[in-house]
C-alpha positions in Angstrom: -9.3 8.7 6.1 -8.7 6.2 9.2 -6.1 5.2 11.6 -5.6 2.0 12.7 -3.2 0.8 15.3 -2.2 -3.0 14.8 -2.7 -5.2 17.9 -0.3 -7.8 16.9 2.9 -6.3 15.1 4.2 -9.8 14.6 1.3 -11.7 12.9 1.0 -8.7 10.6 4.4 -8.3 9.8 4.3 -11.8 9.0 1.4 -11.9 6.7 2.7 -8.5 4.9 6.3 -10.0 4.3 5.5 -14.1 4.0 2.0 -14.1 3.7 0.1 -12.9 0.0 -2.5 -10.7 1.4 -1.4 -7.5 -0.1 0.4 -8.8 -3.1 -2.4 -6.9 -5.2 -1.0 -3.6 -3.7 1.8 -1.3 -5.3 4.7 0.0 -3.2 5.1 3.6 -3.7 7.6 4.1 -1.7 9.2 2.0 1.9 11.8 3.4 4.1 13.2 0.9 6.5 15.9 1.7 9.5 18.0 -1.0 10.6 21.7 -1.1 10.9 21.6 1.3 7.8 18.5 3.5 6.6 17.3 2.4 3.4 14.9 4.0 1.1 13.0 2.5 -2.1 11.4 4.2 -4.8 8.3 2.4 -6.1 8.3 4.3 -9.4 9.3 1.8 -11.9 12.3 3.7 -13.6 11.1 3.7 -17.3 15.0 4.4 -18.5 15.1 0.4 -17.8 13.1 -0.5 -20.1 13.4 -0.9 -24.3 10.5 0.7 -25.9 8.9 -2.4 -26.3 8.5 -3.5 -22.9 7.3 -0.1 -21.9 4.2 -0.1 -24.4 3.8 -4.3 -23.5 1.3 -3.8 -20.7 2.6 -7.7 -18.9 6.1 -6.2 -18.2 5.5 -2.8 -17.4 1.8 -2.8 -16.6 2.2 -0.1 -13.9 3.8 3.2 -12.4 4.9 1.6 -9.5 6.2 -1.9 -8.4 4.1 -4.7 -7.4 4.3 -5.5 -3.8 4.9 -9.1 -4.9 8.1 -8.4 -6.2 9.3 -6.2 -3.7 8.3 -7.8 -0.5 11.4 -10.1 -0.8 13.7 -7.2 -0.8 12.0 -5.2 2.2 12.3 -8.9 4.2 15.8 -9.3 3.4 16.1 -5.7 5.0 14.1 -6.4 8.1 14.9 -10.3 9.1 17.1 -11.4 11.9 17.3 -10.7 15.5 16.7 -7.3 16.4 13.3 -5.4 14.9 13.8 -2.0 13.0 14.1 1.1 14.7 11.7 2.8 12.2 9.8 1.5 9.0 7.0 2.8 6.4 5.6 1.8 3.8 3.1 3.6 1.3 0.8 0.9 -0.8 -1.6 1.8 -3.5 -4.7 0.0 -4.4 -4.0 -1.2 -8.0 -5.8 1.2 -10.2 -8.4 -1.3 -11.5 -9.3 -2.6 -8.2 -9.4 1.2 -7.0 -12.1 2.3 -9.9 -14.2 -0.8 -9.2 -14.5 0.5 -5.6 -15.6 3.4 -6.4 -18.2 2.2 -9.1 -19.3 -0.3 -7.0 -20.2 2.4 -4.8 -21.8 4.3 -7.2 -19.3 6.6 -7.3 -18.3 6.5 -11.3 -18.0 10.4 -11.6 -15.0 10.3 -8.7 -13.0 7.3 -10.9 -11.8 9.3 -13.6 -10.3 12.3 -11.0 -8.7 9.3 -8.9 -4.9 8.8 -8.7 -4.7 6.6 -6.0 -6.4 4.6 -3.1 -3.5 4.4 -0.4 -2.5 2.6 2.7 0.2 3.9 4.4 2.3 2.3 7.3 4.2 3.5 10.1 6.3 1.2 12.8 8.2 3.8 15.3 9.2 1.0 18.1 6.6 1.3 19.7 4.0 0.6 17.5 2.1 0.1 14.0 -0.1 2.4 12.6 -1.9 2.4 9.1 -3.9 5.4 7.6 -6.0 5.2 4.9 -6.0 7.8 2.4 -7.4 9.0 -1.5 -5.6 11.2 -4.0 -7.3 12.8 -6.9 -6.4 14.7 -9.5 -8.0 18.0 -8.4 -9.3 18.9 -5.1 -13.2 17.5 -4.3 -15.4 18.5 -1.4 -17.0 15.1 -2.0 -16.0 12.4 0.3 -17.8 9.6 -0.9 -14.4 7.9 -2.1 -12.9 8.4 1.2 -15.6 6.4 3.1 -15.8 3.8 0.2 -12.0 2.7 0.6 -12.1 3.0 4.7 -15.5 1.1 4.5 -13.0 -1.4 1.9 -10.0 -1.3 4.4 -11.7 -2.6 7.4 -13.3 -5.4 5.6 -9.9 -6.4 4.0 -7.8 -6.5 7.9 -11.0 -7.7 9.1 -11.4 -10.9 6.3 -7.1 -11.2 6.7 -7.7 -12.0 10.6 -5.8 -8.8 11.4 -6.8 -7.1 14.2 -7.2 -3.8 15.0 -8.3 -0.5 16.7 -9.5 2.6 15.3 -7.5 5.4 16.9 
């Protein structure tokens, strides 16, 4: 796990909400504070869906919600004149991307314990800070996939043109 505070809120906040550099993420869950407080669930509610589009893999492909889809929403929530007094969101690597990490990294016996490769973010005001985190199945001693997706992180904010400091 790593925490990175963002040097420049507004060219990130741009690139999350306008820009398409983590439209391959899923939202699990953002919490935004402006005039009201708003919460979304991620979690793709199932009772939505016929029992056809839950077993078609193009509409309901995932747990959670692309961050594609709701990026417009959380903008709609955040633009104007005054910033929010408190925000966070929590993305998840999808899982395909997350197992190739971790095979790429000759880690294969870690991918089938894995549940998620997550970034969360936190703006208080003041600042933005993003931790890195993994969540498996059962606990693990091994580490390997922790290093493997901070190793992954940096590279990505790095390759966006998103700077940063390790804190």
């Amino acid at each position: 796990m790593i925490a990175v505070q963002i040097k420049d809120v507004k060219t990130f906040m741009s690139k999350l909400l306008s820009g398409n550099i983590f439209d391959s993420f899923l939202l699990e869950e953002a919490q935004i504070h402006t005039f009201n407080t708003f919460h979304i669930d991620g979690h793709r509610n199932r009772e939505f869906y016929t029992k056809e589009e839950l077993e078609d893999p193009e509409i309901f492909p995932y747990e959670y919600s692309r961050w594609r889809e709701m990026k417009p929403i959380c903008f709609q929530l955040i633009k104007g004149k005054k910033v929010p007094t408190f925000m966070k969101i929590i993305l998840h690597k999808k899982p395909e991307e997350a197992y190739t990490l971790l095979e790429e990294g000759e880690a294969q016996g870690l991918a089938n314990m894995l549940k998620a490769l997550v970034v969360t973010m936190k703006y208080d005001g003041n600042g933005l800070l993003l931790t890195t985190g993994t969540s498996f199945s059962t606990f693990i001693m091994d580490k390997t996939a922790d290093f493997l997706w901070d190793s992954a992180f940096r590279k990505f904010l790095t390759d966006a043109g998103i700077e940063f400091e390790e804190v």
